[in-house]
SEDOSE-877444 format. One line per field, with one value per atom (N, C-alpha, C): residue in one letter; atom name; x, y, z. Coordinates in steps of 0.1 Angstrom, whole numbers, m for minus. Each point is the difference from the previous one (the first is absolute). Example, Ala and Ser with C-alpha at 12.3 -4.5 7.8 and 13.67 -1.06 7.14 Angstrom:
2
aa: [a|a|a|s|s|s]
at: [N|CA|C|N|CA|C]
X: [132|m9|9|m4|9|m8]
Y: [m57|12|12|11|11|11]
Z: [78|0|0|m7|0|8]
***
This chain:
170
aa: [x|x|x|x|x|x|x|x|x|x|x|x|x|x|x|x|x|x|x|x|x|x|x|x|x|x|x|x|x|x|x|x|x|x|x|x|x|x|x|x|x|x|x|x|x|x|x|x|x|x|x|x|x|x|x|x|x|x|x|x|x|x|x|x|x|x|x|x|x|x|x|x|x|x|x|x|x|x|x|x|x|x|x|x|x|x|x|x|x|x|x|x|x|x|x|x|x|x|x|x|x|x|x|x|x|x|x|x|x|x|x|x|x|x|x|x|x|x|x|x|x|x|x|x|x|x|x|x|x|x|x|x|x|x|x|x|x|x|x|x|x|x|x|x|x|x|x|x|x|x|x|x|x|x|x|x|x|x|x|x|x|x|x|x|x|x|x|x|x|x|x|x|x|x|x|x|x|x|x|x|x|x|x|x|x|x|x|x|x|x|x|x|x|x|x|x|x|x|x|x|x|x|x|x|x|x|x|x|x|x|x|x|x|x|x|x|x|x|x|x|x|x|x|x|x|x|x|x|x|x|x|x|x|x|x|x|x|x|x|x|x|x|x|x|x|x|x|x|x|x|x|x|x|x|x|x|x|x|x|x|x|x|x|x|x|x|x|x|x|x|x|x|x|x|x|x|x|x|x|x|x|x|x|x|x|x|x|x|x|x|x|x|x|x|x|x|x|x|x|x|x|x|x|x|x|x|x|x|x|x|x|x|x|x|x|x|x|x|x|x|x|x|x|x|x|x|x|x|x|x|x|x|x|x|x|x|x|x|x|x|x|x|x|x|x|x|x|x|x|x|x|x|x|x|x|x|x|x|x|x|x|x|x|x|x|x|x|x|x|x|x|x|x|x|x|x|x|x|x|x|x|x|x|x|x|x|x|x|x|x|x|x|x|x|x|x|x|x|x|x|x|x|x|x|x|x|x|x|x|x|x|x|x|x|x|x|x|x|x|x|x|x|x|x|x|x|x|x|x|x|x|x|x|x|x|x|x|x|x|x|x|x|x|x|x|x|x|x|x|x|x|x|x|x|x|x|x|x|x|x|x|x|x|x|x|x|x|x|x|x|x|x|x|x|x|x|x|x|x|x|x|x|x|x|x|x|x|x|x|x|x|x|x|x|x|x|x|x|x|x|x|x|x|x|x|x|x|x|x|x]
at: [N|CA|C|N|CA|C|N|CA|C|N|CA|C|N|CA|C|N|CA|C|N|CA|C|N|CA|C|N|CA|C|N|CA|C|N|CA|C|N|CA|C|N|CA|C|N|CA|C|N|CA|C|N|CA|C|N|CA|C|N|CA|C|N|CA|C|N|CA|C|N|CA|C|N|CA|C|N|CA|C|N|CA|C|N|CA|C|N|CA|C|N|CA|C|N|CA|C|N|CA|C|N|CA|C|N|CA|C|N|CA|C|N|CA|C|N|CA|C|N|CA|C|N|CA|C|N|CA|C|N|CA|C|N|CA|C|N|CA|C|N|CA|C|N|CA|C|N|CA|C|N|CA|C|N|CA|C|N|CA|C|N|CA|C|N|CA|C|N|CA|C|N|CA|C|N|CA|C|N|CA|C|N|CA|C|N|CA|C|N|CA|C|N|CA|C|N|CA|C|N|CA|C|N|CA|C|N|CA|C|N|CA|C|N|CA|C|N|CA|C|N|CA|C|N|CA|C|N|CA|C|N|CA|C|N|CA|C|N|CA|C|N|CA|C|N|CA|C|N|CA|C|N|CA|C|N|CA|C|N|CA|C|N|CA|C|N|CA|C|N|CA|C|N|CA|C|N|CA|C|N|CA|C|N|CA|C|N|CA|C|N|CA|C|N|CA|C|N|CA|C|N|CA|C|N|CA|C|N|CA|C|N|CA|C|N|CA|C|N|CA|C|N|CA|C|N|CA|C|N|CA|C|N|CA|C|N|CA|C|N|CA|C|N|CA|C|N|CA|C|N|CA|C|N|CA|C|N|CA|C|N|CA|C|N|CA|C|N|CA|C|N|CA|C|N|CA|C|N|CA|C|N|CA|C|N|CA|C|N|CA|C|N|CA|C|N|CA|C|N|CA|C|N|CA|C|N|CA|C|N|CA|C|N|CA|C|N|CA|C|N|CA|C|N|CA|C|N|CA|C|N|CA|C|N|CA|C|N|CA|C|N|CA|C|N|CA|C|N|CA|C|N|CA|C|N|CA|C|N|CA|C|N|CA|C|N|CA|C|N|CA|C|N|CA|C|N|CA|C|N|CA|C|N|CA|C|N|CA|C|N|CA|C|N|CA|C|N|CA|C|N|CA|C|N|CA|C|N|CA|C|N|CA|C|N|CA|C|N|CA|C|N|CA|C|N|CA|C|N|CA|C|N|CA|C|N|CA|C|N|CA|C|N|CA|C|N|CA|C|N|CA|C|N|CA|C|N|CA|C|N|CA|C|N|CA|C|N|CA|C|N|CA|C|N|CA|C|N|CA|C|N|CA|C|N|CA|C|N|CA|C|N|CA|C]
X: [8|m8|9|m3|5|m5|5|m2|m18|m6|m12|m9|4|m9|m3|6|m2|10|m4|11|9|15|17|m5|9|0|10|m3|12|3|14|8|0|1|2|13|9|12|10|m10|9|1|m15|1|6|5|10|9|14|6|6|m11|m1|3|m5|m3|14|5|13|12|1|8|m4|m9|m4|5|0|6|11|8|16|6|m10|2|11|m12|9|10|15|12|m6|9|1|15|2|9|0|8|4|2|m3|2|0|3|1|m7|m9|m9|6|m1|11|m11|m1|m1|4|m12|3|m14|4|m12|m8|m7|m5|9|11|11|14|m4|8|11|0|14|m4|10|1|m7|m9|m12|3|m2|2|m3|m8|m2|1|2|1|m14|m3|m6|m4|m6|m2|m11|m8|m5|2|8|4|1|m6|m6|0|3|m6|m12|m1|m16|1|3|3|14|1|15|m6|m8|m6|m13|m8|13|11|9|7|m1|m7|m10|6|1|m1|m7|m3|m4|8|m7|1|m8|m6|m4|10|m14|6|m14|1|m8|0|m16|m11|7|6|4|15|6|12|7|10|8|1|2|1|m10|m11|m10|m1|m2|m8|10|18|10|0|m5|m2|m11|m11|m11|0|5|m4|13|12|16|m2|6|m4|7|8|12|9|2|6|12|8|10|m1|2|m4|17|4|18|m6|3|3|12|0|9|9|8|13|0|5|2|7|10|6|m6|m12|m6|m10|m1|m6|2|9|m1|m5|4|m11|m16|m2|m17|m4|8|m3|0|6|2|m11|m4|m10|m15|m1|m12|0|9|m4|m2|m5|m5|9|6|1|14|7|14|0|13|6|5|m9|1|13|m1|9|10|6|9|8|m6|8|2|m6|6|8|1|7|m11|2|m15|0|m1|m1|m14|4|m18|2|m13|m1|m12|m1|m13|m10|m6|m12|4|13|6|m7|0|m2|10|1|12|6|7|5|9|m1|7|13|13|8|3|4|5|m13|m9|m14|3|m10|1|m5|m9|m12|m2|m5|m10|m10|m12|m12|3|m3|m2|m13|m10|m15|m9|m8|m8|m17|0|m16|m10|m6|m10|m12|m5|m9|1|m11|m3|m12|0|m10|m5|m13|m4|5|5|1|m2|m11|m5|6|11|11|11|3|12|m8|13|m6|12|m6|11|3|14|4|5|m6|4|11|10|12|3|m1|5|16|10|15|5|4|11|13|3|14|7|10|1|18|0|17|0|6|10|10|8|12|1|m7|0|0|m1|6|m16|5|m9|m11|m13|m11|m3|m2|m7|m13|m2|m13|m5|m11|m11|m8|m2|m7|m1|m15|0|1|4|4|12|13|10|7|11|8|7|3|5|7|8|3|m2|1|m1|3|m7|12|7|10|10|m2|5|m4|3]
Y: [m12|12|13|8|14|8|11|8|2|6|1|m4|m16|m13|m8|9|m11|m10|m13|m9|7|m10|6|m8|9|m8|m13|m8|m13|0|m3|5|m12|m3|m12|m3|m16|m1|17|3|6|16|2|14|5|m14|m1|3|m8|3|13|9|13|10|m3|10|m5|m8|0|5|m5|7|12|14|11|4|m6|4|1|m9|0|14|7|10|12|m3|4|m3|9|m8|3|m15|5|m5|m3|3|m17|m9|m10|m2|m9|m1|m19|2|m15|8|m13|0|m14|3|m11|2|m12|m4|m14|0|m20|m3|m21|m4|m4|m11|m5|m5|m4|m10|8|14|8|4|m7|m1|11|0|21|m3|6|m2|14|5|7|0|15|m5|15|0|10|9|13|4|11|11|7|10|m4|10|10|m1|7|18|5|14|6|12|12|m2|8|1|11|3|15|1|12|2|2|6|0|m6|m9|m10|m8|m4|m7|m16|2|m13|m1|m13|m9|m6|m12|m7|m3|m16|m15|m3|m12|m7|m15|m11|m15|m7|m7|m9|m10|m2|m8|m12|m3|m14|m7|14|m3|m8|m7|m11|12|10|8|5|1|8|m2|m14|3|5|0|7|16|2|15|9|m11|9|m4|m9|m3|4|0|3|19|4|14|12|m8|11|m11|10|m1|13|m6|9|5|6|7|3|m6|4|4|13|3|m3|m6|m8|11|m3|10|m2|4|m7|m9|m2|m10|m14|1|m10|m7|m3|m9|m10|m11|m11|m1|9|m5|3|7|3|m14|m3|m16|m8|0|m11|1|11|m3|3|m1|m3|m11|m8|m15|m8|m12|m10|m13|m6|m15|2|14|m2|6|m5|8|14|11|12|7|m4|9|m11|m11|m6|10|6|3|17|5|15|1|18|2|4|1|1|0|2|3|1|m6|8|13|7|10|2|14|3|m7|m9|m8|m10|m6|m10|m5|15|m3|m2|m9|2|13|4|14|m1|m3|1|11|m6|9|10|12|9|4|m1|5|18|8|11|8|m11|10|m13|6|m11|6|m5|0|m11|4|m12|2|m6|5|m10|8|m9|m4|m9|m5|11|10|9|m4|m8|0|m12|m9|m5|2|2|4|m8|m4|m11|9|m5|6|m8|m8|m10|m11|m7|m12|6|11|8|3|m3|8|13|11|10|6|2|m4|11|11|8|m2|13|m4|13|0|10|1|8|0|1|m5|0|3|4|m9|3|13|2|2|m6|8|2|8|m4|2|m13|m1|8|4|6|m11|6|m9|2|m4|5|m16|3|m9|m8|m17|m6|0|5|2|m12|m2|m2|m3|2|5|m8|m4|m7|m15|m5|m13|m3|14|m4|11|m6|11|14|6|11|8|13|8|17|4|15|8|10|4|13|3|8|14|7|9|12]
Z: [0|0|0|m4|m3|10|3|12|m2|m10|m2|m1|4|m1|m8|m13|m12|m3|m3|0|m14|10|m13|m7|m16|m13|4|m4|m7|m13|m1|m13|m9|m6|m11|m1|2|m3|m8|m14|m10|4|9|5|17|3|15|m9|m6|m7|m5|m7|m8|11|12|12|8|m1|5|m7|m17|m5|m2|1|2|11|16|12|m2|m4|m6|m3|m11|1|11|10|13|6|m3|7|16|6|17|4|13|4|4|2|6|13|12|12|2|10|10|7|7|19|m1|17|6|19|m2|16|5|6|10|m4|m4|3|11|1|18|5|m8|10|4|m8|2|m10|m5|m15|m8|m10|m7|m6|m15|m5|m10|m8|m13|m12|m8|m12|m9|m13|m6|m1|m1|m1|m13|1|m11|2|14|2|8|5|14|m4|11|m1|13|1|11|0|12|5|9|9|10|4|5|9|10|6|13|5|4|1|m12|4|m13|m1|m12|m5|m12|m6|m15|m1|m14|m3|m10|m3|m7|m2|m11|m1|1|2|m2|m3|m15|m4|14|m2|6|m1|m11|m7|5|7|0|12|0|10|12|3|11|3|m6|4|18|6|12|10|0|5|0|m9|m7|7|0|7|15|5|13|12|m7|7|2|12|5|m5|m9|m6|m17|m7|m9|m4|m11|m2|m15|m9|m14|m6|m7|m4|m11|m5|m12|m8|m12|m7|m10|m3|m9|m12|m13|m10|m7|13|m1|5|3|11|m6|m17|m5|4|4|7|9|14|12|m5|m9|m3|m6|m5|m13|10|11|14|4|8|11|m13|m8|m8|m4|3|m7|16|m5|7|3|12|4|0|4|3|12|1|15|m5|1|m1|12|9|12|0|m5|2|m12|m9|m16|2|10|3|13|0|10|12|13|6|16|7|14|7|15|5|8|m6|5|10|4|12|m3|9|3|m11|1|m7|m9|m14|m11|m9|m9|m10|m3|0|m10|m10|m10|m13|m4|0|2|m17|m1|m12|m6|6|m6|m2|m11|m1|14|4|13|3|13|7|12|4|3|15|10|10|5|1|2|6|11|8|m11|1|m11|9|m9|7|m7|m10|m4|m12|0|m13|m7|m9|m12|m10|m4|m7|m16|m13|m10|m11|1|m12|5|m17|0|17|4|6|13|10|11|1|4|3|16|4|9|3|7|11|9|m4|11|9|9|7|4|m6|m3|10|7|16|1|m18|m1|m14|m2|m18|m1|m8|m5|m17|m4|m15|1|m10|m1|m14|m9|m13|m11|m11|m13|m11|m10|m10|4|m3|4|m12|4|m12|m1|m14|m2|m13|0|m5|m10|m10|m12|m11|m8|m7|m3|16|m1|1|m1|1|10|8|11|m8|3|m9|14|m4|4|m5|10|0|m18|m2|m11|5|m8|6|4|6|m2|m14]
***
């Protein structure tokens, strides 16, 4: 249902599709979230939506498919961490997006406050308490309240089209 009460459209395989490569359009910026699962072990995955939300209070957001191996760590763990990724950092983004490896055995990595993973040479990073989940169709989106910021600098990987890219020059 739609805010107004009238039931959402459903898209047809060809016009999901169309509406995805149309969003493409939009470059964004690349991240890892990183926490713990129930048994406590690191837990991480690439992202793409990650966004501001206020400075006062200082809030973000994420999304994480409904669908995905981390979902119930993500919404139910009290804190996660947000690395923003460099351009040099297509590998760890190809890492923690894929499935059925040992992701934290293949980087560099430490625990940080409320012994979440923290991903080391990241451009930025986010340490944030879960303030909110949000139903978003296929997506839930995940309110963070920031506890926690540094940058180390470096030009950001981005996004676009389906493929990673970088900045252009100035």
């Amino acid at each position: 249902m739609t805010t107004d009460g009238s039931p959402a459209i459903s898209l047809t395989p060809q016009r999901s599709r169309a509406l995805r490569d149309t969003l493409g359009h939009f470059a964004t910026g690349v991240a890892v979230v990183t926490t713990r699962d129930a048994k406590g072990e690191p837990m991480g995955m690439t992202v793409n939506s990650f966004n501001s939300v206020s400075l006062d209070p200082a809030l973000v957001l994420w999304s994480v498919d409904k669908q995905s191996l981390g979902y119930q760590a993500f919404t139910s763990r009290g804190h996660f961490t947000v690395h923003v990724l460099k351009t040099d950092q297509q590998n760890l983004a190809n890492l923690f997006a894929g499935r059925g490896v040992d992701k934290f055995g293949r980087t560099k990595w430490h625990w940080g406050p409320d012994r979440v993973p923290r991903l080391e040479d990241c451009a930025a990073l986010f340490h944030c308490r879960l303030a909110q989940c949000i139903d978003g169709g296929d997506h839930t989106i995940l309110l963070g309240e920031v506890l926690e910021f540094s940058a180390q600098g470096g030009e950001p990987l981005v996004f676009h089209r389906g493929r990673y890219r970088a900045l252009a020059g100035d």
